[in-house]
N, CA, C and O of each residue as an XYZ file, in Angstrom:
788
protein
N      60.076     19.011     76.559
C      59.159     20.115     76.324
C      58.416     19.868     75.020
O      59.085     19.343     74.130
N      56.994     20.193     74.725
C      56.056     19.894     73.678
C      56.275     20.979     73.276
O      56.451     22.071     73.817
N      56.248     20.421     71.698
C      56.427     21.219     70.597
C      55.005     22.586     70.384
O      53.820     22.271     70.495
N      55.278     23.460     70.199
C      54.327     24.421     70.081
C      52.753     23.968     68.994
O      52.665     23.183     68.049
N      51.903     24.685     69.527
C      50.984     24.203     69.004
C      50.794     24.994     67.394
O      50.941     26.187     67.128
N      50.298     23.480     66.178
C      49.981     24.529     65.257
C      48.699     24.696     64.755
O      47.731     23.977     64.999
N      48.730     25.580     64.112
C      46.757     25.916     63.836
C      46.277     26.636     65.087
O      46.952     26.948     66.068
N      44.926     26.847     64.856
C      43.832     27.204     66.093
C      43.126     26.008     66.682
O      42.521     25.953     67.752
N      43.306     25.109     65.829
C      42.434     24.014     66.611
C      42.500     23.641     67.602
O      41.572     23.344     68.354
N      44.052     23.569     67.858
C      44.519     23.674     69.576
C      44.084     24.100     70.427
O      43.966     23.664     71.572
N      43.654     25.421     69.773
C      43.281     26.592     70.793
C      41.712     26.821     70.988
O      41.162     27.690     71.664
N      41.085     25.714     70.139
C      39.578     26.193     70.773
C      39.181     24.214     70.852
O      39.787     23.274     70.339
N      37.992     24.245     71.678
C      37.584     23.340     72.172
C      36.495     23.130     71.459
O      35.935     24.095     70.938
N      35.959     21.743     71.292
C      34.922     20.887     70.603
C      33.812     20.600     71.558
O      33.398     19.453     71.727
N      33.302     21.696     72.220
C      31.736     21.346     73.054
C      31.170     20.954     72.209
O      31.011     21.322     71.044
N      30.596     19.608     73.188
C      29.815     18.596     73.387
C      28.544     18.499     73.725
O      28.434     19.045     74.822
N      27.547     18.104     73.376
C      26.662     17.985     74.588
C      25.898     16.859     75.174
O      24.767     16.923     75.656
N      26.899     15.498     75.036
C      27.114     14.047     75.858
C      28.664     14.196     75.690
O      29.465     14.711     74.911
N      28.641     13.121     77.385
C      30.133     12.976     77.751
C      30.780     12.183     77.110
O      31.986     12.202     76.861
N      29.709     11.180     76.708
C      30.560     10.169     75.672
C      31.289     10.297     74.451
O      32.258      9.662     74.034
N      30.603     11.290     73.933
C      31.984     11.980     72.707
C      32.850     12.095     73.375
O      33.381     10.991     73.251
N      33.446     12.642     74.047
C      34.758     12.605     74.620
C      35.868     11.859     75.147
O      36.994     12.187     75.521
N      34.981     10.293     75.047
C      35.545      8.863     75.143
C      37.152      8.950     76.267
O      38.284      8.476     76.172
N      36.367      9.901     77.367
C      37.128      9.702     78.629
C      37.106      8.489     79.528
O      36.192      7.799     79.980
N      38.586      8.459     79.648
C      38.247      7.429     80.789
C      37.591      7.389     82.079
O      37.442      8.372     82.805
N      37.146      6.024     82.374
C      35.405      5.965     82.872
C      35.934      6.792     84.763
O      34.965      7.181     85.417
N      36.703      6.891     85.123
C      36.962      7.852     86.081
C      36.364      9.092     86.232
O      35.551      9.386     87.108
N      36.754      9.756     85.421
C      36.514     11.356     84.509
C      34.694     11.371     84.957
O      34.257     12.196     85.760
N      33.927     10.467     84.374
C      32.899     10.352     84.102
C      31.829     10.816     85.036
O      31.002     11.721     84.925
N      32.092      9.867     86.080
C      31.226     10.873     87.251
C      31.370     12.044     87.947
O      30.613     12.353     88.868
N      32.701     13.020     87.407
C      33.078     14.026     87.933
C      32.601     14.845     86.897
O      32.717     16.007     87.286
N      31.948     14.796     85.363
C      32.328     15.296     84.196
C      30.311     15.702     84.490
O      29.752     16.705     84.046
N      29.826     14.913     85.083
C      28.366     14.502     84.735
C      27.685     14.767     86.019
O      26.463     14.768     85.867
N      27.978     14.940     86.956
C      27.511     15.009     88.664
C      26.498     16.596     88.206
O      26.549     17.566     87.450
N      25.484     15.869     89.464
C      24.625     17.688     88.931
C      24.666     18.278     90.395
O      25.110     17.419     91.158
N      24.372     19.382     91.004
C      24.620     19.936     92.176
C      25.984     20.245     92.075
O      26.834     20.234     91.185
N      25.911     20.594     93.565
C      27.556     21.678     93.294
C      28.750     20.860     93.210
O      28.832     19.821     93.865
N      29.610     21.226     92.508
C      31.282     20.367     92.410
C      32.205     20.769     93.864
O      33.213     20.299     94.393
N      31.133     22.058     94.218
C      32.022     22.286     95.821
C      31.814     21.239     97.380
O      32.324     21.046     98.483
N      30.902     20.878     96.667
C      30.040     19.876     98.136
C      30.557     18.746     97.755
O      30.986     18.003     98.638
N      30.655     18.301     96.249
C      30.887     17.037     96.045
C      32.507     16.783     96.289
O      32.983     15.656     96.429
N      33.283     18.013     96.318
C      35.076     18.072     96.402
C      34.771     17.713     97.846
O      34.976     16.568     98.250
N      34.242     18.756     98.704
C      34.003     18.396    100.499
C      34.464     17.126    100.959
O      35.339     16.787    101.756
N      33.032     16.059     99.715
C      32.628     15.057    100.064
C      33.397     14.095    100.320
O      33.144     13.200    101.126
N      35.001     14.260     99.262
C      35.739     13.102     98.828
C      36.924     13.845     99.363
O      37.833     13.942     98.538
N      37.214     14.545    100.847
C      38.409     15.250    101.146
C      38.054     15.359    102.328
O      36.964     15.319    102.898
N      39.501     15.560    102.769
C      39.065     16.078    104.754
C      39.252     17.735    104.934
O      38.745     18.321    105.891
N      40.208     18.574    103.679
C      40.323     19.780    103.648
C      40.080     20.065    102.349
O      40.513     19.427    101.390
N      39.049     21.490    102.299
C      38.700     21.798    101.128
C      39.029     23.601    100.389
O      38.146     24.446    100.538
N      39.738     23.800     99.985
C      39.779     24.868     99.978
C      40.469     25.684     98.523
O      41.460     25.289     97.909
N      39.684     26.841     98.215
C      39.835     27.683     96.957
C      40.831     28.868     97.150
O      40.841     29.839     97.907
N      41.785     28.347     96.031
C      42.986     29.295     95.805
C      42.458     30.452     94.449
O      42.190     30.266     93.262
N      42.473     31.209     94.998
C      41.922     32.389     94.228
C      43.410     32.732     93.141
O      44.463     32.696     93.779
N      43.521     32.961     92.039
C      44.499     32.647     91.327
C      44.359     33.839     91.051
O      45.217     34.475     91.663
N      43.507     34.709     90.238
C      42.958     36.308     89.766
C      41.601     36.024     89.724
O      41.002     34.954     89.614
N      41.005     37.837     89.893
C      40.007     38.103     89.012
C      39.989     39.830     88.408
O      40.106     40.741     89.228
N      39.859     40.076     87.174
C      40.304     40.993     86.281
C      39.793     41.015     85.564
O      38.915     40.158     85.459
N      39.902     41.648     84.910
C      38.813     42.002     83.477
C      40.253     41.164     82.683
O      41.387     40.993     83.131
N      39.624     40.738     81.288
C      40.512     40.296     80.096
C      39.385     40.009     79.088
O      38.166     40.172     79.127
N      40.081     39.613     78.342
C      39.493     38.915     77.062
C      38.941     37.831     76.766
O      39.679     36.961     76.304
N      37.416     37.507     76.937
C      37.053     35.774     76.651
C      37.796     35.390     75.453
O      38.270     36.045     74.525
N      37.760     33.933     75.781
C      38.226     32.933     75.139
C      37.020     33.346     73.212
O      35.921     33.846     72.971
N      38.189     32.725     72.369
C      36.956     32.784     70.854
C      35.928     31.389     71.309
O      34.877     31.379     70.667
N      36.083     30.216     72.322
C      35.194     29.227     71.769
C      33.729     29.806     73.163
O      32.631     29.268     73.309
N      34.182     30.773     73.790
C      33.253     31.076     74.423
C      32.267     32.361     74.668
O      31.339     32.599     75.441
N      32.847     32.976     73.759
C      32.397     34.224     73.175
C      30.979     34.163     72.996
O      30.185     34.891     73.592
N      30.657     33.222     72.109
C      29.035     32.871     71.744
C      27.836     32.531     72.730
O      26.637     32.762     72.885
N      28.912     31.831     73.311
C      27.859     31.101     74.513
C      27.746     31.933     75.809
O      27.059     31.455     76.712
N      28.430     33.289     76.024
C      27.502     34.444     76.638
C      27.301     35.042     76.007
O      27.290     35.913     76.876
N      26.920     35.939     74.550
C      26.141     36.423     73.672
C      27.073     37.654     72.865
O      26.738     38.728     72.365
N      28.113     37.105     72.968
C      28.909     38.212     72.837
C      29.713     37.410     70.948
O      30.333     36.350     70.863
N      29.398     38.324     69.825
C      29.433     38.422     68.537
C      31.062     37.909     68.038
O      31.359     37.136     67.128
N      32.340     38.965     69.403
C      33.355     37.956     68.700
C      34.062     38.282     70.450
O      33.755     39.039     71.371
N      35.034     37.330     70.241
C      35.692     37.600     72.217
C      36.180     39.294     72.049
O      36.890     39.930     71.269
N      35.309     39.604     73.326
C      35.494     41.053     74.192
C      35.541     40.961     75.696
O      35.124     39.993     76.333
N      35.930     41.743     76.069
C      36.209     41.979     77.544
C      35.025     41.459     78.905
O      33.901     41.830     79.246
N      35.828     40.609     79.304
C      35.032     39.985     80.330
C      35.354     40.279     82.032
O      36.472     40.686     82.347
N      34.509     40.090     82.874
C      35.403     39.612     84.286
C      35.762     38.432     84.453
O      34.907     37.646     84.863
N      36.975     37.997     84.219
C      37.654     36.642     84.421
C      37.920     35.916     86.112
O      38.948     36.202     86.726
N      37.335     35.396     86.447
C      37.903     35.102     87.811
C      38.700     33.587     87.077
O      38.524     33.179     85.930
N      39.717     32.881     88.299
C      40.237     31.684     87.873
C      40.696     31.131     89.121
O      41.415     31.860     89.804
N      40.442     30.077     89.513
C      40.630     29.280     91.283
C      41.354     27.896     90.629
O      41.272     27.386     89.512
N      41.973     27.592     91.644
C      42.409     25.918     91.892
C      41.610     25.350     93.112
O      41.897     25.680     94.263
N      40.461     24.365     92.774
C      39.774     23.925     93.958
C      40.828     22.736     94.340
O      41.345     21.966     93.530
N      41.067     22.760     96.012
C      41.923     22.514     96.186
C      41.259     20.978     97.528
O      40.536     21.121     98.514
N      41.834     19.802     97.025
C      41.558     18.910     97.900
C      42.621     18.230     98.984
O      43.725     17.751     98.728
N      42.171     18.300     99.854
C      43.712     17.766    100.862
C      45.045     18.954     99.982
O      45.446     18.625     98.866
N      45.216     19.371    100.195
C      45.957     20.505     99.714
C      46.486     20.122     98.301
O      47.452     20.579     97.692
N      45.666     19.238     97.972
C      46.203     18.473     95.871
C      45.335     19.454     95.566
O      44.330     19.607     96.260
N      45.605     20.281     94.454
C      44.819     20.479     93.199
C      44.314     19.485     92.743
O      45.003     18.467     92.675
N      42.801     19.474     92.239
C      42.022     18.995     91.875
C      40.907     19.329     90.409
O      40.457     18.561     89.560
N      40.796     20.376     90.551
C      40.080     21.047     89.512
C      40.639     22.480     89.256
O      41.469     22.899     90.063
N      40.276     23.253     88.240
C      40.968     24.479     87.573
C      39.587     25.009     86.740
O      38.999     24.624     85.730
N      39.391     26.113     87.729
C      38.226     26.355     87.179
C      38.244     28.349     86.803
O      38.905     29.302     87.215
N      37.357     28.194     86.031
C      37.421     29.545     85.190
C      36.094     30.041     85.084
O      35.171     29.231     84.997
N      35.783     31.782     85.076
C      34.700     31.879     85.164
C      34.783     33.239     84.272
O      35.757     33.979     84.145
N      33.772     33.335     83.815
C      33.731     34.527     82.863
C      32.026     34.969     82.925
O      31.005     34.312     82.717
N      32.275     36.481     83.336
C      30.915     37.333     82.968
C      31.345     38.102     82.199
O      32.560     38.291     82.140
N      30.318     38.878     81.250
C      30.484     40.002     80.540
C      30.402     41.339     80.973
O      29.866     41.324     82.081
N      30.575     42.059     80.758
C      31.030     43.597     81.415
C      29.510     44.113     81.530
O      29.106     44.651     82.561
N      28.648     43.899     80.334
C      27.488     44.190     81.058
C      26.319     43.881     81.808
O      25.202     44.399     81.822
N      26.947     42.673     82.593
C      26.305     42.547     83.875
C      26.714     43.631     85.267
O      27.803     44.085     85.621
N      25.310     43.797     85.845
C      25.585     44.576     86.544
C      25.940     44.024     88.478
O      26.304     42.882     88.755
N      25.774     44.852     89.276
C      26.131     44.509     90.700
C      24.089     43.603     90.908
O      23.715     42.547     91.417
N      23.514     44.488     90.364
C      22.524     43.375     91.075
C      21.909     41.988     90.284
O      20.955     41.352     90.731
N      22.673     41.621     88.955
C      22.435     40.846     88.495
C      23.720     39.515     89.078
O      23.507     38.315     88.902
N      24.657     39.911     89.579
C      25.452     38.880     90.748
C      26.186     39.947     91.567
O      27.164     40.638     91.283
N      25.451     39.878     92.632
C      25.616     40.721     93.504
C      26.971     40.543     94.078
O      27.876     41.378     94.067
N      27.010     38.735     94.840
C      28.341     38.968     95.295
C      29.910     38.493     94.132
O      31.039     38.407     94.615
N      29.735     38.346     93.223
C      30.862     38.003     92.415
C      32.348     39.162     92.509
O      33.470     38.658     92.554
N      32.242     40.120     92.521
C      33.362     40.876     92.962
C      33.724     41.198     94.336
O      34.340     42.221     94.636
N      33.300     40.238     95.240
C      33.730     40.261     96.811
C      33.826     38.226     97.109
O      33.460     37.597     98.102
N      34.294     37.842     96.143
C      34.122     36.393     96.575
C      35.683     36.020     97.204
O      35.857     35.031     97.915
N      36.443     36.671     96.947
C      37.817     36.111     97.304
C      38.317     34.568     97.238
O      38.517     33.943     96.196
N      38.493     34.036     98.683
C      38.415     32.731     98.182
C      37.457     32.070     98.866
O      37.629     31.229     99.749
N      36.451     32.477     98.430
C      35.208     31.848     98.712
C      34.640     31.193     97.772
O      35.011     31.601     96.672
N      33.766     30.200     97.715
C      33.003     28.988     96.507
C      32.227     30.069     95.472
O      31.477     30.939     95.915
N      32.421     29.951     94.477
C      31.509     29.982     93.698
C      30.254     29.719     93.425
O      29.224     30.352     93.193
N      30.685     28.333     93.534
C      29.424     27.282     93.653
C      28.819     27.577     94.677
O      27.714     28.051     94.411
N      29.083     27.501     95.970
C      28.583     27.510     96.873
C      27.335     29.036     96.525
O      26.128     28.847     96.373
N      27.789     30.007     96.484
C      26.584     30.990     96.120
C      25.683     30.890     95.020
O      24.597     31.460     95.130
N      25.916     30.342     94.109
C      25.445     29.829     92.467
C      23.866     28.601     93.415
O      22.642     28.700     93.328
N      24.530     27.854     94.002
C      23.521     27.095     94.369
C      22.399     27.043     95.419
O      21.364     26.378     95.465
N      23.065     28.185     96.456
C      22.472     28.709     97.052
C      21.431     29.894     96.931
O      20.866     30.437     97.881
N      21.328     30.101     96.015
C      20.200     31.416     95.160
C      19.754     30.962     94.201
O      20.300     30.542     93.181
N      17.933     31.082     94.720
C      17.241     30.531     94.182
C      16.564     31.474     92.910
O      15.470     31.284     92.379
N      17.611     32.603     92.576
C      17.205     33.289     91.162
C      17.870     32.795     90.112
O      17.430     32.824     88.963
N      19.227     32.201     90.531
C      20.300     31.279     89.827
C      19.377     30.119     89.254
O      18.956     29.167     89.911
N      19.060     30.455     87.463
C      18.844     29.288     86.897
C      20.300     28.580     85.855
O      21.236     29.117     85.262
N      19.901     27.267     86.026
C      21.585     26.961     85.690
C      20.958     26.330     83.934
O      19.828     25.893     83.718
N      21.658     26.419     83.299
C      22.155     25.706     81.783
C      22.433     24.943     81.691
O      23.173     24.666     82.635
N      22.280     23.749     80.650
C      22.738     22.032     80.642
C      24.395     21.946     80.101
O      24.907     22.571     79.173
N      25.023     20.950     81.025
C      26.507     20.800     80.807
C      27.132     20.139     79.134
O      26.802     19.195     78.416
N      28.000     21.048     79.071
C      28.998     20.656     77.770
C      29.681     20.012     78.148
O      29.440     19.517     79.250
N      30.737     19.710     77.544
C      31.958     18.956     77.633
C      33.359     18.597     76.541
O      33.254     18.151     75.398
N      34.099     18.790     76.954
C      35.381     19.267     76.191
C      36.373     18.380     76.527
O      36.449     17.835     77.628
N      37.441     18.151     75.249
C      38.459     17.792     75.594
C      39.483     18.504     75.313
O      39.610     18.507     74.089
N      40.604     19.354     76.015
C      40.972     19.918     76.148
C      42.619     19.588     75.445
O      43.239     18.674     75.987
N      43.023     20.023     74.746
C      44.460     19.997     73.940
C      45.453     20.461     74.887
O      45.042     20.968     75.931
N      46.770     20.357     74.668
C      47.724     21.137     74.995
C      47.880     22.420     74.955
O      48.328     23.091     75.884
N      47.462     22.909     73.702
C      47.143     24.026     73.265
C      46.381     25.150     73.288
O      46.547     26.314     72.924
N      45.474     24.509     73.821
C      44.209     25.441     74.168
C      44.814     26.558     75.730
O      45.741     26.329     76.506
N      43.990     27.557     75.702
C      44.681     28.449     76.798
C      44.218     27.986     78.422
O      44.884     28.365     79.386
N      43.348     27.374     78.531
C      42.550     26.876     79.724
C      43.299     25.903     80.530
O      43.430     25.734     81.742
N      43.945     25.064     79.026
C      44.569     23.361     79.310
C      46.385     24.567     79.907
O      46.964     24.324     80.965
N      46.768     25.485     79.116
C      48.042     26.318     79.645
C      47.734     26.890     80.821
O      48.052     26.415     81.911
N      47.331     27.556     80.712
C      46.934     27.965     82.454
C      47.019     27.260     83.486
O      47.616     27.600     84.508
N      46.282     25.949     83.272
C      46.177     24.560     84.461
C      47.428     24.864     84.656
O      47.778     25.692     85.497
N      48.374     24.109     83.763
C      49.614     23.971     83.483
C      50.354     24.699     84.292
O      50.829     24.022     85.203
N      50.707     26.086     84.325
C      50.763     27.232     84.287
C      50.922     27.320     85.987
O      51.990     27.329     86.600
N      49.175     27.398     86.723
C      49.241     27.139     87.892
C      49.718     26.529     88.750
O      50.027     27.026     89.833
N      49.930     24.900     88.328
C      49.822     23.947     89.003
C      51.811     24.103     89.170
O      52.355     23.523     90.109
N      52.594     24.864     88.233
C      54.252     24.615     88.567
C      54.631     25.239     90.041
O      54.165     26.279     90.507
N      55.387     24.547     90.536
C      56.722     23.443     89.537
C      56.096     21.995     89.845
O      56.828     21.020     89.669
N      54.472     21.759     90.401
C      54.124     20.395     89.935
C      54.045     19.836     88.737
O      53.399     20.539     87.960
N      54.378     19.016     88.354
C      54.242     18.184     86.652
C      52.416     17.874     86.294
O      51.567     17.426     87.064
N      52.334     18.120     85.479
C      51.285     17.500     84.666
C      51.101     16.831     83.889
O      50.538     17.399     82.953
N      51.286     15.774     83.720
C      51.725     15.233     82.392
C      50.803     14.741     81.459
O      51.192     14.138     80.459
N      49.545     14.953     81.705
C      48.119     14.512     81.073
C      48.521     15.504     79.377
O      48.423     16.711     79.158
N      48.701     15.048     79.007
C      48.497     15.417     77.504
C      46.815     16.433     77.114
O      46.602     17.584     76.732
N      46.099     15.477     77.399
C      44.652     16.041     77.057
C      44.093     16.217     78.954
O      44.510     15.793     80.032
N      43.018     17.037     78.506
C      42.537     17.460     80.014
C      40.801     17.934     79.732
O      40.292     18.811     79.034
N      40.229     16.864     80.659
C      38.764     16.833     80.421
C      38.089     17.965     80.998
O      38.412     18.017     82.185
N      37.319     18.868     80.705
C      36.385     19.987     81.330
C      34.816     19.800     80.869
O      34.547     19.057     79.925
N      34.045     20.340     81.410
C      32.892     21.014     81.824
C      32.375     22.291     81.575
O      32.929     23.072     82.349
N      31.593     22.850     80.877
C      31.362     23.996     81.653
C      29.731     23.894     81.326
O      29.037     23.118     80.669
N      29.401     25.487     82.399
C      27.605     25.484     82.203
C      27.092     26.734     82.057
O      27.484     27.479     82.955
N      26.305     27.292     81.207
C      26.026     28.735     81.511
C      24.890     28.826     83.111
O      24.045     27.993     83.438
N      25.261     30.109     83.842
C      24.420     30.566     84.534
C      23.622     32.012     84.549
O      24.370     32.980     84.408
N      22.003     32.352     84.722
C      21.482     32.995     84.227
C      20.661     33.382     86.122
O      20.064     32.658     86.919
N      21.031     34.725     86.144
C      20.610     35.920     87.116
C      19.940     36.920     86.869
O      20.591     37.930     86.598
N      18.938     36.991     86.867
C      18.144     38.144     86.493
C      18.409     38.396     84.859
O      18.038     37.563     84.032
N      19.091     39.640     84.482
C      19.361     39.923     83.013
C      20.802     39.595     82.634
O      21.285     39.749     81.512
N      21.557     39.023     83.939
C      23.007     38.615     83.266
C      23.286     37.343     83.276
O      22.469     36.531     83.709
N      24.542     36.960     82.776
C      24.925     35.225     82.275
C      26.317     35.344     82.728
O      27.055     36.330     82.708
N      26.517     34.227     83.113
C      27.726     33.664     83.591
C      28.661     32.167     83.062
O      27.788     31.306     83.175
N      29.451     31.716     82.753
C      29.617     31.183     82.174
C      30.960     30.288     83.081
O      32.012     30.902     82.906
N      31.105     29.381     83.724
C      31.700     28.648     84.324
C      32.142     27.339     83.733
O      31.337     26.513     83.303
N      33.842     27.123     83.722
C      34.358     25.901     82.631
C      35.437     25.480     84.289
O      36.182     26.084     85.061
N      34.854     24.008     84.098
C      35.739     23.651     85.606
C      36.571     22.239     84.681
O      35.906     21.339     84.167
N      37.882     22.287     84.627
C      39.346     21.693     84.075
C      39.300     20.918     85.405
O      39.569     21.352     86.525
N      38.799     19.353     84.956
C      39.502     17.996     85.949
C      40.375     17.809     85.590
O      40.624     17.469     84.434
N      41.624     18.077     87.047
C      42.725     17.363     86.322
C      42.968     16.242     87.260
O      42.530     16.277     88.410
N      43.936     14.842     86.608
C      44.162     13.809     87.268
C      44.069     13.367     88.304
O      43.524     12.279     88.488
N      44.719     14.294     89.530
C      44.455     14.156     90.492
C      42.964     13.856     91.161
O      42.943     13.154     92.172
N      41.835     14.321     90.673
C      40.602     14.092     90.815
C      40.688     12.523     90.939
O      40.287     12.079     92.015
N      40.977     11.947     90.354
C      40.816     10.538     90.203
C      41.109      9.788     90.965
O      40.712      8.624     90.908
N      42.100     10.359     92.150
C      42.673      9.806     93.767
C      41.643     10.284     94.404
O      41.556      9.557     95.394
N      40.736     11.125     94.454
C      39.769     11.789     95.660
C      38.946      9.901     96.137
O      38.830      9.143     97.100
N      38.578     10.003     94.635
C      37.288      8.256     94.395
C      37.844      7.630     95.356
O      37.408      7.381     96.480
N      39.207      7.285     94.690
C      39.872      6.154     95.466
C      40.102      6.502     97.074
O      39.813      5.623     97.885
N      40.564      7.638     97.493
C      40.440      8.221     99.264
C      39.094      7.575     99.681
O      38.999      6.639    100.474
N      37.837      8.328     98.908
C      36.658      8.387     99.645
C      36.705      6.770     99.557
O      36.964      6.299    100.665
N      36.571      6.026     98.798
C      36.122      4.554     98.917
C      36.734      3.815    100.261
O      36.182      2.839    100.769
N      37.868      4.371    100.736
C      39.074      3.911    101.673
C      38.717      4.037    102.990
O      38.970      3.224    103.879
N      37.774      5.688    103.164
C      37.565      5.999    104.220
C      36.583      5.105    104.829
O      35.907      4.232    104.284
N      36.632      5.582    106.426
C      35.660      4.937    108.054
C      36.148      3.311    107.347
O      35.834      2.268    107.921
């Protein structure tokens, strides 16, 4: 068991805005950097695709993301959180945060998505303008990299650090803010798809 984390540094993330600061291995890379949806592209490299709805609830944004939907210090958000799920492996760990004052017609369907794509509606609406991708490397410590963790038991994780993404999205007068956690397993999809026909 890892020793508890000390400081905050743990706990907040170093967005980026090239992947190469993050001096991931070159795997990571085209999953970290792909533009269009991460739901078509999971499809692409799987024979079953499917989103485990983990919660969605109001809570508290994260402090390193507070800023980047406009909000002064972390306050109360709608948190949704999924495991996109490939051949029944977890694959990605993704997190989504709006602010409370977005309304029903600024994302209409976000509180009826169940386990339905995200993405899939994000890309499909053409009022959805999207934001240029960050990139993070994710500590032990941080709450995003615990959660994975968290979800994924009594599977092991043993990745120490854990590469993410995220992008703001902008609907009419509200923002959305989506951070999608690759974890390892991603890195078998490549190798499947290359295998397949």
């Amino acid at each position: 068991m890892s020793a508890p984390p000390r400081g905050a540094s743990l706990r907040q993330a170093q967005w980026q805005p090239h992947v190469l600061a993050l001096n991931a291995p070159a795997g990571y890379v085209p999953w970290l950097t792909a533009g269009g949806s991460l739901t078509a592209r999971l499809k692409a490299h799987s024979d079953s695709f499917r989103v485990q709805c983990l919660h969605q609830r109001v809570e508290r944004c994260l402090s390193d993301e507070a800023v980047a939907i406009g909000m002064h210090r972390p306050g109360r958000v709608w948190e949704r959180e999924v495991l996109l799920r490939c051949d029944n492996t977890p694959a990605v760990f993704a997190h989504t945060v709006v602010p409370m004052s977005a309304t029903a017609a600024d994302w209409p369907l976000f509180s009826a998505l169940g386990e339905r794509s995200l993405g899939t509606t994000l890309f499909g609406d053409p009022l959805v303008r999207r934001g240029v991708l960050e990139f993070a490397r994710l500590r032990e410590g941080h709450p995003l990299a615990q959660r994975a963790r968290a979800a994924l038991a009594p599977a092991a994780l043993d990745a120490h650090i854990l590469y993410a993404r995220r992008c703001l999205y902008q609907r009419r007068q509200g923002t959305l803010l989506v951070t999608e956690v690759f974890l390892p397993s991603v890195l078998e999809l490549i190798k499947t798809s290359k295998n397949k026909r």
